[in-house]
N, C-alpha and C positions, 0 to 999 in steps of 0.2 A: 504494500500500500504506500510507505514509504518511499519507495521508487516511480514507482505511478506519477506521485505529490510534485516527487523532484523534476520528473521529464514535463510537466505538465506546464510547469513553472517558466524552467527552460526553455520550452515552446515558446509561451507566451513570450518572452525576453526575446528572443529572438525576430517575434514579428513586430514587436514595436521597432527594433534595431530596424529590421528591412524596410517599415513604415517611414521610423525618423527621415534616415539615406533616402527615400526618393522621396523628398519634397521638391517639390518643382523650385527652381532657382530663376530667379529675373534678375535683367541688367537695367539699375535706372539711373538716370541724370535729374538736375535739379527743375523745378519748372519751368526755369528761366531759359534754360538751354533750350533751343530750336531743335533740336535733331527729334526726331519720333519711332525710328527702326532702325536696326540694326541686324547684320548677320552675325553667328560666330564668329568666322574668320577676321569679321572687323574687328569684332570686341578683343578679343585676341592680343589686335594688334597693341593696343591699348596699354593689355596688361603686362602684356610682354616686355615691355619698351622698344617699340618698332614705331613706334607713332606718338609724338607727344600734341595734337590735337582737342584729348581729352587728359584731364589728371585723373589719373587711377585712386580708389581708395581699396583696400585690401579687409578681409579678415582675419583672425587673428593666426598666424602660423601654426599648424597642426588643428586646426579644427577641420572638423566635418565636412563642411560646407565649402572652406577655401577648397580640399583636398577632391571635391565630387565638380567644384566649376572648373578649374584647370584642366580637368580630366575632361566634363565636355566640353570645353571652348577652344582648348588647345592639344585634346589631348596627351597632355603632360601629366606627370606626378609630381609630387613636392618637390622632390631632391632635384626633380629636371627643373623645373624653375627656381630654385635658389641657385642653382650652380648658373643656370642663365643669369640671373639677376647676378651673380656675384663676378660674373667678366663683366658686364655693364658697366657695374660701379666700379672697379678696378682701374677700364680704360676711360672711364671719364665719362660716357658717350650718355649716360641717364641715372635717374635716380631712383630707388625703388620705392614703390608705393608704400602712401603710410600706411599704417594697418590698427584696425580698431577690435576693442574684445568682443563685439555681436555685433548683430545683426540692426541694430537700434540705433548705437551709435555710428554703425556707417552709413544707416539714413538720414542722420542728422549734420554727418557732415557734408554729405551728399548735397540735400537742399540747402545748405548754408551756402557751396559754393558751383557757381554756372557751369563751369570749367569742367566738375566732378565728375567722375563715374563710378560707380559703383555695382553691390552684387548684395542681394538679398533670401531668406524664404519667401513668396508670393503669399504665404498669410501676415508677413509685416510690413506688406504694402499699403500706405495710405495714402491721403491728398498732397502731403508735401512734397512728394517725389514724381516721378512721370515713368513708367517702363517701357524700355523700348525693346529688349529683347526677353523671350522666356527659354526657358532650358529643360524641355521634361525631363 
């Protein structure tokens, strides 16, 4: 019975884990910003530093979220983009994006600045922000 209790548990752990990881992921800018769409490969470019256009805002290194949008927009993984980012900043050529502890405050500084871009969950999307791209 005991065993039953534990797998049953485990179960459940499991499908909220696989519920959490696909949240749909949006890319937004601030309202002010004129742009309205976007593809991946653009946004991409963005985060990469292949384009300084928009200013990137990041979350926070090793979370969820950062590790599931690189993966589709550029598909990379962590270590491929900090080692990208880390010849960037070496040869001068960019600077890497700031990066914030959630989801809230990269909306916030998002809307504070026109320039901004950023990456959210689509349930903490609201009026201050504008989405231009989504990520199932």
């Amino acid at each position: 019975m005991k065993n039953i209790a534990s797998a049953l548990v485990l179960s459940a752990l499991a499908a909220i884990t696989v519920q959490a990881s696909a949240a749909e992921i949006v890319v937004i800018v601030s309202k002010q910003n004129p742009a309205t769409r976007m593809f991946s490969e653009q946004a991409s470019q963005f985060f990469l530093g292949k384009s300084n256009l928009f200013t990137p805002v990041d979350q926070a290194d090793g979370s969820a979220i950062r590790n599931e949008f690189y993966n589709k927009v550029a598909d990379k993984d962590a270590a491929q983009v900090k080692a990208l980012w880390s010849k960037l900043v070496f040869t001068g050529k960019a600077t890497p994006p700031k990066e914030y502890p959630n989801s809230a405050e990269v909306k916030k500084a998002v809307a504070a600045d026109p320039k901004a871009i950023g990456y959210i969950e689509k349930a903490a999307v609201d009026d201050t922000v504008k989405v231009i791209l989504s990520l199932p």
